[in-house]
ZADO-1210 file (C-alpha; in nm, 4 decimals, padded with zeros to 6 digits):
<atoms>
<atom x="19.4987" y="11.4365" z="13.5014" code="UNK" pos="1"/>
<atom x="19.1236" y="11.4258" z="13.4153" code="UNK" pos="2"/>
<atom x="18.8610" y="11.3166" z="13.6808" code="UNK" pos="3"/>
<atom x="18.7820" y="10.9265" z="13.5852" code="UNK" pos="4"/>
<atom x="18.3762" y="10.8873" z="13.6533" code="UNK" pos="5"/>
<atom x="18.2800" y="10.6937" z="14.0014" code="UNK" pos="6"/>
<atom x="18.2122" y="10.3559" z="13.9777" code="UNK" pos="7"/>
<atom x="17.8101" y="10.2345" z="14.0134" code="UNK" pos="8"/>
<atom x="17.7667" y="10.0891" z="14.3368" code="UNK" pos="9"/>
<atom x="17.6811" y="09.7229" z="14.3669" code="UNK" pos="10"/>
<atom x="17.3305" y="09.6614" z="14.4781" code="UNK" pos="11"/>
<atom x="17.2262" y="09.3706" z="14.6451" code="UNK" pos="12"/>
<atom x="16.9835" y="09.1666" z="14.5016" code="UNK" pos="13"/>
<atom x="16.7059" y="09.2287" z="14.7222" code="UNK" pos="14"/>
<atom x="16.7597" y="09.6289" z="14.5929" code="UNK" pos="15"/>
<atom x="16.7917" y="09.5124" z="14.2361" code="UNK" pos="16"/>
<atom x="16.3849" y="09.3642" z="14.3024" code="UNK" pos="17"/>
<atom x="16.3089" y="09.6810" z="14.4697" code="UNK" pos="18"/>
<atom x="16.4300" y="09.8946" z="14.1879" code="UNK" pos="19"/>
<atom x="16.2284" y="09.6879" z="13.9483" code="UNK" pos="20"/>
<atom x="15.9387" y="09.6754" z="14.1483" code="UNK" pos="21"/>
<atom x="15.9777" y="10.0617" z="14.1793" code="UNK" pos="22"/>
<atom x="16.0249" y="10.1482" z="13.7944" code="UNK" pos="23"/>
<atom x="15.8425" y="09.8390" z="13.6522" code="UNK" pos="24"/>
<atom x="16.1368" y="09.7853" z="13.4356" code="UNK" pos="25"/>
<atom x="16.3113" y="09.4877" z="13.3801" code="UNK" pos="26"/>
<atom x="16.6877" y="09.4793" z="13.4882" code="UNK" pos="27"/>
<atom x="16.9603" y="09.2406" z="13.4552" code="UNK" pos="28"/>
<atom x="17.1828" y="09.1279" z="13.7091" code="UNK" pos="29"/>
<atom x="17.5234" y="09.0828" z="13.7147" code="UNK" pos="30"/>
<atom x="17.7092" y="09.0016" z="14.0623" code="UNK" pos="31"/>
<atom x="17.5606" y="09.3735" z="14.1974" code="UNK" pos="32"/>
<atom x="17.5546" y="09.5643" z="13.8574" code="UNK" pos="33"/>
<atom x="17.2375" y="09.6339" z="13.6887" code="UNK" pos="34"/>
<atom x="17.1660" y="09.6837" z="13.3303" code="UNK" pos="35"/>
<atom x="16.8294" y="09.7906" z="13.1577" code="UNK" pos="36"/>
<atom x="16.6883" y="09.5636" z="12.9172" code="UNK" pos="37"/>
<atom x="16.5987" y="09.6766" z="12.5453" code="UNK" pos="38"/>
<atom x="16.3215" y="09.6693" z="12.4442" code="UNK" pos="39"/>
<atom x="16.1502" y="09.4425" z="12.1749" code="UNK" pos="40"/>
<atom x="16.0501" y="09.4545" z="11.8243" code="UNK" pos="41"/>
<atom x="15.6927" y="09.3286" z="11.7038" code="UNK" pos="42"/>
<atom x="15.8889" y="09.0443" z="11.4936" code="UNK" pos="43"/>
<atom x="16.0511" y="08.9897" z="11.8363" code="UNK" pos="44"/>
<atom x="15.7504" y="08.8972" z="12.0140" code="UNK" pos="45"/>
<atom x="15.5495" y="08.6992" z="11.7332" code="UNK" pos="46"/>
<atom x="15.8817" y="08.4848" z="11.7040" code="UNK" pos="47"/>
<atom x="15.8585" y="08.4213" z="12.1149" code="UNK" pos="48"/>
<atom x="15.4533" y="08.3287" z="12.1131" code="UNK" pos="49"/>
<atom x="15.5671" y="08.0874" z="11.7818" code="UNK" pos="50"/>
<atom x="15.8202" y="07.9085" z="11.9683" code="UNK" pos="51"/>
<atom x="15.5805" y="07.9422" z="12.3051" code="UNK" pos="52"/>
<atom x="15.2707" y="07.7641" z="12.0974" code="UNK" pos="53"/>
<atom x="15.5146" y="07.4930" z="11.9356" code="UNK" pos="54"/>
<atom x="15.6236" y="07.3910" z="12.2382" code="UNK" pos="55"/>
<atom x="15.4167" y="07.4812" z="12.5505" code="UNK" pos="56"/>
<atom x="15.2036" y="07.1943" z="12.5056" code="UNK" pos="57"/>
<atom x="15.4734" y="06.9283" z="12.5404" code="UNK" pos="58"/>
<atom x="15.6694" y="07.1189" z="12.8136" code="UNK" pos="59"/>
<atom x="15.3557" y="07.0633" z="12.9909" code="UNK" pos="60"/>
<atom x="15.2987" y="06.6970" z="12.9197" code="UNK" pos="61"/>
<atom x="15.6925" y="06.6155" z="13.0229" code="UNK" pos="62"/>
<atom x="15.6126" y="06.7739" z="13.3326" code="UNK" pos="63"/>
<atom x="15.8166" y="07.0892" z="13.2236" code="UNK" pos="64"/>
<atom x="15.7818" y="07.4487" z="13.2482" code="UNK" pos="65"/>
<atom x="15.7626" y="07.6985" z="12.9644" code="UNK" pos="66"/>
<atom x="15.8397" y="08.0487" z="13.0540" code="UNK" pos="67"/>
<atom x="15.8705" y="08.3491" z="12.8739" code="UNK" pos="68"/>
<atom x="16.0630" y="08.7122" z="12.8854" code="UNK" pos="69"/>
<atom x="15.9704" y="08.7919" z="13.2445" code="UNK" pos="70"/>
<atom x="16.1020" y="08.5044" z="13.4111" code="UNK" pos="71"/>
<atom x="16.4429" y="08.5386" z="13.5466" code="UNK" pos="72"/>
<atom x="16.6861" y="08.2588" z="13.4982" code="UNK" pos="73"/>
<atom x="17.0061" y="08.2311" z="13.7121" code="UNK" pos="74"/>
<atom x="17.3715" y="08.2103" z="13.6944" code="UNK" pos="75"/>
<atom x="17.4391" y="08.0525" z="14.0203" code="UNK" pos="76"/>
<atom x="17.8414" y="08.0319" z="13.9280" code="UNK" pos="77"/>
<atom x="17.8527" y="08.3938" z="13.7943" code="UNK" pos="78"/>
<atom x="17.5767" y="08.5202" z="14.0430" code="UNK" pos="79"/>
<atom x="17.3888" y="08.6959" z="13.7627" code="UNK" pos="80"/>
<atom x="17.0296" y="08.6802" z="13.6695" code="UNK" pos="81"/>
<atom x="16.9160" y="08.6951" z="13.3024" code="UNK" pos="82"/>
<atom x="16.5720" y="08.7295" z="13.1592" code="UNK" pos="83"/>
<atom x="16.5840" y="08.4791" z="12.8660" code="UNK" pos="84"/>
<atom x="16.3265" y="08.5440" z="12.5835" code="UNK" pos="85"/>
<atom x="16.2566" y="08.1503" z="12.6580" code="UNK" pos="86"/>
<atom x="16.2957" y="07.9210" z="12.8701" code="UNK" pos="87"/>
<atom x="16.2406" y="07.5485" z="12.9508" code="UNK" pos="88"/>
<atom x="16.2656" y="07.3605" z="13.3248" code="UNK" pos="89"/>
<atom x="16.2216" y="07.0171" z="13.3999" code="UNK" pos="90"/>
<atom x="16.4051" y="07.0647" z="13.7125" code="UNK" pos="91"/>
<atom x="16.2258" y="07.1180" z="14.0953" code="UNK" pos="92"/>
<atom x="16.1875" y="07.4655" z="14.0883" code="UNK" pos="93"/>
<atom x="16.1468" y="07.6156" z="14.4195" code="UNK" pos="94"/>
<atom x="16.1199" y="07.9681" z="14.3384" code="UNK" pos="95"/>
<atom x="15.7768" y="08.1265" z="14.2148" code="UNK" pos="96"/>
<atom x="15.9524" y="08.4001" z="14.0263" code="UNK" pos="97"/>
<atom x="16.3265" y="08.2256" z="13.9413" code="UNK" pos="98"/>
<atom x="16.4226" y="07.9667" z="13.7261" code="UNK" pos="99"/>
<atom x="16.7315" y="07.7773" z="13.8534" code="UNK" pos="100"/>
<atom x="16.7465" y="07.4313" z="13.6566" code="UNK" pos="101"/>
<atom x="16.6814" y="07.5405" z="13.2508" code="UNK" pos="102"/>
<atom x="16.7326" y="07.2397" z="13.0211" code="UNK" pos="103"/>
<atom x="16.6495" y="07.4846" z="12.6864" code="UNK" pos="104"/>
<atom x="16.6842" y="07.9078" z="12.6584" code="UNK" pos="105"/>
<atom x="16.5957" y="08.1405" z="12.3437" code="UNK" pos="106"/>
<atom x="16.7564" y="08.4657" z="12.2428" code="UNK" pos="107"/>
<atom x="16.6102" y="08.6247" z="11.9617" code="UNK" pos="108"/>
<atom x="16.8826" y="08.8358" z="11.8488" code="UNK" pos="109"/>
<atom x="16.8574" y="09.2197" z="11.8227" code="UNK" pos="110"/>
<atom x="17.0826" y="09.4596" z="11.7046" code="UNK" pos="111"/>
<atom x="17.1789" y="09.5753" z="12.0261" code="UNK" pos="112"/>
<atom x="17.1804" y="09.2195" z="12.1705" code="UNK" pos="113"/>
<atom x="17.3005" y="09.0220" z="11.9443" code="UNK" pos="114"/>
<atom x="17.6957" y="09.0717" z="12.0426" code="UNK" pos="115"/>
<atom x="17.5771" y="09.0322" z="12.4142" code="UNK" pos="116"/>
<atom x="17.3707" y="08.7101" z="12.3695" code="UNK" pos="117"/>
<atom x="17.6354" y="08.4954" z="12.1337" code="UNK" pos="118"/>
<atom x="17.9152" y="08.5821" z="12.3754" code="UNK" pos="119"/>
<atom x="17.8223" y="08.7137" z="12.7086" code="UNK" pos="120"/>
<atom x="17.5159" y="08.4962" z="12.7673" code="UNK" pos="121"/>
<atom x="17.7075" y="08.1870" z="12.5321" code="UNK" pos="122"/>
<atom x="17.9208" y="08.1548" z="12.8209" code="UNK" pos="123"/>
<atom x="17.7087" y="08.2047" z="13.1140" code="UNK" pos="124"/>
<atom x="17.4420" y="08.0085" z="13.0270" code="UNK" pos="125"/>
<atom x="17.6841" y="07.6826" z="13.0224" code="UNK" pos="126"/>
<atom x="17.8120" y="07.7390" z="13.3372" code="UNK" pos="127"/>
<atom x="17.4336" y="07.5988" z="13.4504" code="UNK" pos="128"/>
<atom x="17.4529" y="07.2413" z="13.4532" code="UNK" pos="129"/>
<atom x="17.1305" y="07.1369" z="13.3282" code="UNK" pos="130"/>
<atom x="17.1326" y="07.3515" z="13.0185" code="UNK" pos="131"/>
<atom x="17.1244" y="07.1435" z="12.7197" code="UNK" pos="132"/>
<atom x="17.0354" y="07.3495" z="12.4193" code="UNK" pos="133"/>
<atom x="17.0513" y="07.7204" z="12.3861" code="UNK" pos="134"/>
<atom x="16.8920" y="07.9083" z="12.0772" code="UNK" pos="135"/>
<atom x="16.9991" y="08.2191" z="11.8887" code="UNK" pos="136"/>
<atom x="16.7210" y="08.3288" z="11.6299" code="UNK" pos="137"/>
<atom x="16.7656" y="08.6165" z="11.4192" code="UNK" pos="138"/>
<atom x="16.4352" y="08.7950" z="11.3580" code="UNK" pos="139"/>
<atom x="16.6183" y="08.9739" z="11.1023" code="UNK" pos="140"/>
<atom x="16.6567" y="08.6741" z="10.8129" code="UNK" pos="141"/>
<atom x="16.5463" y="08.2875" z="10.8822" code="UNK" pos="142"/>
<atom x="16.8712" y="08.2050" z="11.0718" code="UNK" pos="143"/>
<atom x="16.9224" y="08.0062" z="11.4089" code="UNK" pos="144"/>
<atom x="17.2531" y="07.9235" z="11.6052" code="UNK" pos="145"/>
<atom x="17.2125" y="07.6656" z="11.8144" code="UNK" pos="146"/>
<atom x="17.4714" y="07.5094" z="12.0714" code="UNK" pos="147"/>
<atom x="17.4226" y="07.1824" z="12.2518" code="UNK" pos="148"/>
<atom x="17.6149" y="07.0312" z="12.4947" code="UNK" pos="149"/>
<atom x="17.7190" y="06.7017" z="12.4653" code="UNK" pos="150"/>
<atom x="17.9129" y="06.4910" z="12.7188" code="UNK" pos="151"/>
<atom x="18.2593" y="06.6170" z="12.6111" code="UNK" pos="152"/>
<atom x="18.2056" y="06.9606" z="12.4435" code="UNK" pos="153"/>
<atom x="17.9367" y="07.2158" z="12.3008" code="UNK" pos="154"/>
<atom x="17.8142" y="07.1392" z="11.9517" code="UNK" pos="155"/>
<atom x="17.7727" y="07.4304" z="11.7777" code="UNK" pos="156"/>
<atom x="17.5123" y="07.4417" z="11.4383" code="UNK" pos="157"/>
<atom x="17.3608" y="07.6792" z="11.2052" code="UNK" pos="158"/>
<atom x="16.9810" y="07.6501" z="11.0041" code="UNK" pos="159"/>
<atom x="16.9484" y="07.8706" z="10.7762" code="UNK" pos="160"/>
<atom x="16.6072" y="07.8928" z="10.5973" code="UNK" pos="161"/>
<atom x="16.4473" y="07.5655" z="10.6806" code="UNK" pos="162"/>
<atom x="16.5469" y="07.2951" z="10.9045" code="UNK" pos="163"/>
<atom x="16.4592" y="07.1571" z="11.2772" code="UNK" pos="164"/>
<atom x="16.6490" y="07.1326" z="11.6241" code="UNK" pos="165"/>
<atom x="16.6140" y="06.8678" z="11.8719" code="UNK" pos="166"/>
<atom x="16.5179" y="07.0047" z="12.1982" code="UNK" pos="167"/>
<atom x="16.6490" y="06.7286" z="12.4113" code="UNK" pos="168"/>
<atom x="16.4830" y="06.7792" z="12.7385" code="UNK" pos="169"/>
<atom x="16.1174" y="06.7526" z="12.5766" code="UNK" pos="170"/>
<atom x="16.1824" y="06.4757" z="12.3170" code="UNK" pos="171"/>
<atom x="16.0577" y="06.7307" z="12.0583" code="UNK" pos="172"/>
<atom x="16.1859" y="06.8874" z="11.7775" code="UNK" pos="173"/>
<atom x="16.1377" y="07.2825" z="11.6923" code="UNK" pos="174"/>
<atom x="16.1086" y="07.3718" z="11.2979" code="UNK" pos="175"/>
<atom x="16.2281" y="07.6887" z="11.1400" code="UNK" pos="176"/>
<atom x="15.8567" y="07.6513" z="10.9711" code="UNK" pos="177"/>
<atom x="15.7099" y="07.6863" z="11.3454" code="UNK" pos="178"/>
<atom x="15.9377" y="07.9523" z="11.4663" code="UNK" pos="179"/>
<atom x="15.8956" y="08.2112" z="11.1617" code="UNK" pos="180"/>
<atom x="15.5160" y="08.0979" z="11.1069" code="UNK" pos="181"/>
<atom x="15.3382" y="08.3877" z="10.9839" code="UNK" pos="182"/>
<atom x="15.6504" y="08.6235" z="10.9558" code="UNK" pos="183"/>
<atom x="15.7441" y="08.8392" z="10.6353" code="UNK" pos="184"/>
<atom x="16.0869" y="08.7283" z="10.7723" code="UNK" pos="185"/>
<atom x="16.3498" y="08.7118" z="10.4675" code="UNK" pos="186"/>
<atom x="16.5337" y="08.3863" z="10.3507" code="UNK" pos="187"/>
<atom x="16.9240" y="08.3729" z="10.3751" code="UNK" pos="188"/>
<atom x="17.0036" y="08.4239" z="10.0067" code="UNK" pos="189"/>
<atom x="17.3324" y="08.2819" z="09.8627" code="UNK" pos="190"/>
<atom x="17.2550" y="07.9967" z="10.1000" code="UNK" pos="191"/>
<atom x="17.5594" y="07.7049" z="09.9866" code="UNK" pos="192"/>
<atom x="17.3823" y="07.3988" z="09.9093" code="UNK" pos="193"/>
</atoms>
C-alpha cells in the first residue's frame, strides 16, 4: 500500500502573521491551513482602483471604510480570513489591520480564482451577518455576478455589458461604465436582449 503524504500542520493564527510578516506574502486562512494568494493581472488592478475611485468618496461621507487587497476580512463562523479585492465597513471596527463587519466585498475573477470565489468564498462570505452585497467581476469580458441578501434569501443577478448595482450600505449605485472605465475589456457578444 503506497505511503499517503502527511497532512500540513495547522498553524495558529498568530504563526499565520508571522509567516507573512516573514515572506511578505499574502496568505489565506482557513481554520489553521494556509494558502498563497495569486497573483494579479494589470486589468486586475485598474478594475480595483475603478471601483476604489467610484466609491471611496461616499464610503467616506457615510462614515464607511473602503479597503482594498491587503486588508483581511474575517469569517468569524468558519474561522478563516480572506483578503477581498474590496471591501466596504460601516461597522465599529476595532482592529487596525482586520475587517470584521463588511456590508459590500469584490472579487475580480481570475482564472485560477474564479471557481474558488463563486463557491468557496459565495458561501463564506454570507455566513457574516452584515454582508449585504458581494461582487464577482470578470476582467476577462464586461460581466458582473452579484448576490444580495435580502430578508428571506440571496438574490442572485447578472450585468452583462452595461448596467448598475445598488450598493446598499452607501446609498450608491456602481456602473459597469465606472468599473471597466478605461479598459480594452471585451463586450459579452450574443448578449439576449
Amino acid at each position: 500500500m503506497p505511503a499517503s503524504a502527511p497532512r500540513p500542520a495547522r498553524l495558529s493564527k498568530e504563526e499565520w502573521l508571522e509567516l507573512e510578516k516573514q515572506t511578505g506574502s499574502r496568505y489565506e486562512y482557513l481554520d489553521g491551513f494556509v494558502y498563497a494568494m495569486a497573483g494579479e493581472s494589470r486589468t486586475h488592478n485598474d478594475i480595483v482602483v475603478n471601483i476604489t475611485l467610484a466609491l471611496a468618496q461616499k464610503a467616506r461621507v457615510e462614515g464607511c471604510r473602503l479597503q482594498v487587497e491587503n486588508m483581511r476580512t474575517w469569517v468569524k463562523a468558519l474561522n478563516r480570513y480572506y483578503y477581498p479585492d474590496v471591501v466596504i465597513s460601516c461597522g465599529t471596527e476595532a482592529h487596525e489591520s482586520e475587517i470584521h463587519e463588511p456590508c459590500f466585498i469584490v472579487e475580480v475573477l481570475s482564472e485560477t480564482t474564479a471557481d474558488k470565489d463563486r463557491r468557496e468564498k459565495l458561501e463564506a462570505y454570507f455566513k457574516i451577518p452584515t454582508l449585504e452585497t458581494y461582487v464577482l467581476v470578470s476582467q476577462d469580458e464586461k460581466r458582473v455576478g452579484v448576490y444580495q441578501r435580502t430578508r428571506w434569501n440571496l438574490v442572485w443577478s447578472e450585468l452583462i455589458n452595461d448596467g448598475e448595482l445598488e450598493v446598499a450600505c452607501l446609498g450608491e449605485a456602481l456602473s459597469l461604465e465606472q468599473i471597466y472605465a478605461g479598459l480594452a475589456v471585451a463586450e459579452v457578444i450574443g448578449r439576449a436582449t
